[in-house]
Phi, psi and omega in degrees: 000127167246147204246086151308122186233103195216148169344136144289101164232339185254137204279311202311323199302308185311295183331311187275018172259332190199011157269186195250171171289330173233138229275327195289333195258145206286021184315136157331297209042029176041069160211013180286352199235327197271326186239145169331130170317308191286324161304322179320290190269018167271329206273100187255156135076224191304335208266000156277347181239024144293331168336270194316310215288334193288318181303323190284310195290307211261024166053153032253146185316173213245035175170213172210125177283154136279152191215143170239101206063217196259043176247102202267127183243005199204161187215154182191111189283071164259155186174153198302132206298321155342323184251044203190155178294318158319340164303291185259038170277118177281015165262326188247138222278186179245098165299315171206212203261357193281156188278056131353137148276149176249138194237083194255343212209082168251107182250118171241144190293137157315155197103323197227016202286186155055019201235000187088021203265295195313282198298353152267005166273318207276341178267348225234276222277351165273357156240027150273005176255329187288329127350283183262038161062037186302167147305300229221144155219165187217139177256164182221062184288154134317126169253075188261017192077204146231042168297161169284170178228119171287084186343342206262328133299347184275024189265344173273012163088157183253122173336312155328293186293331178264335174299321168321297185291009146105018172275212196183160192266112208247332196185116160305159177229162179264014186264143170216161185214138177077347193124321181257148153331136155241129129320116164306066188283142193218115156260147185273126181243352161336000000 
């Protein structure tokens, strides 16, 4: 298997990544961190993935897919932290003043978990923000240890996995999820 990690830019791809089984339904479409609460939860049913495909068409994507052949198995929601509910989120701190990236959201499709697919995402997407002259990017991963994690919470990632990937523990957060800590994780992209 070779894993291609390349712009969420074609929708159909997104789509089969983060859309819902029935068109009618309120699924995330990884935008609750991507759009203002109120806009968020205005947005119901068609009109959340008329959204997404409007990120896609009219740019810069709103992430990076992994494709196995021409099959997209894997999402990583990224993008400058300015534009995202991180900015002005009080549970997780501003370590310093750089236009950073936020990297939030890593999801493989079932079938194909457990294969290094995350971890060719989470490098997928940090050298798409180094690509768009990012510093820095930054995660808000689970610090679970070696507890399990209920995959359905488990789309900010494990802490483990971005340290592989040369990131480094930057801040405690006052955030939790599933149950465990989320962590400030930082790559330097200088």
């Amino acid at each position: 298997m070779t894993i291609d990690v390349r712009p969420a830019s074609v929708f159909a791809d997104v789509r089969a990544l983060l859309g819902p089984k029935s068109e009618r339904s309120s699924v995330c479409w990884c935008l609750s961190h991507r759009l203002p609460a109120k806009v968020n939860n205005a947005l119901r049913g068609p009109a959340r993935g008329a959204y997404v495909e409007e990120l896609c068409r009219s740019g810069p994507p709103p992430g990076v897919l992994a494709h196995d052949g021409d099959e997209p198995v894997g999402w990583a929601a990224v993008a400058p932290r300015a534009d995202t509910s991180f900015a002005r989120n009080r549970k997780i701190p501003h370590v310093d003043d750089l236009p950073v990236w936020s990297l939030w959201c890593v999801r493989v499709r079932p079938g194909h978990r457990k294969q290094g697919i995350s971890h060719s995402l989470i490098a997928g997407a940090v050298d798409f923000a180094r690509a768009r002259g990012a510093p820095a990017i930054e995660a808000y991963p689970l610090d679970n240890g070696a507890a399990r994690v209920d995959l359905t919470m488990a789309y900010a990632g494990l802490r483990k996995n971005f340290e592989r990937a040369g990131f480094v523990h930057a801040a405690d957060t006052a955030s939790v999820l599933a149950g465990h800590p989320r962590v400030l994780m930082r790559l330097d992209l200088r």
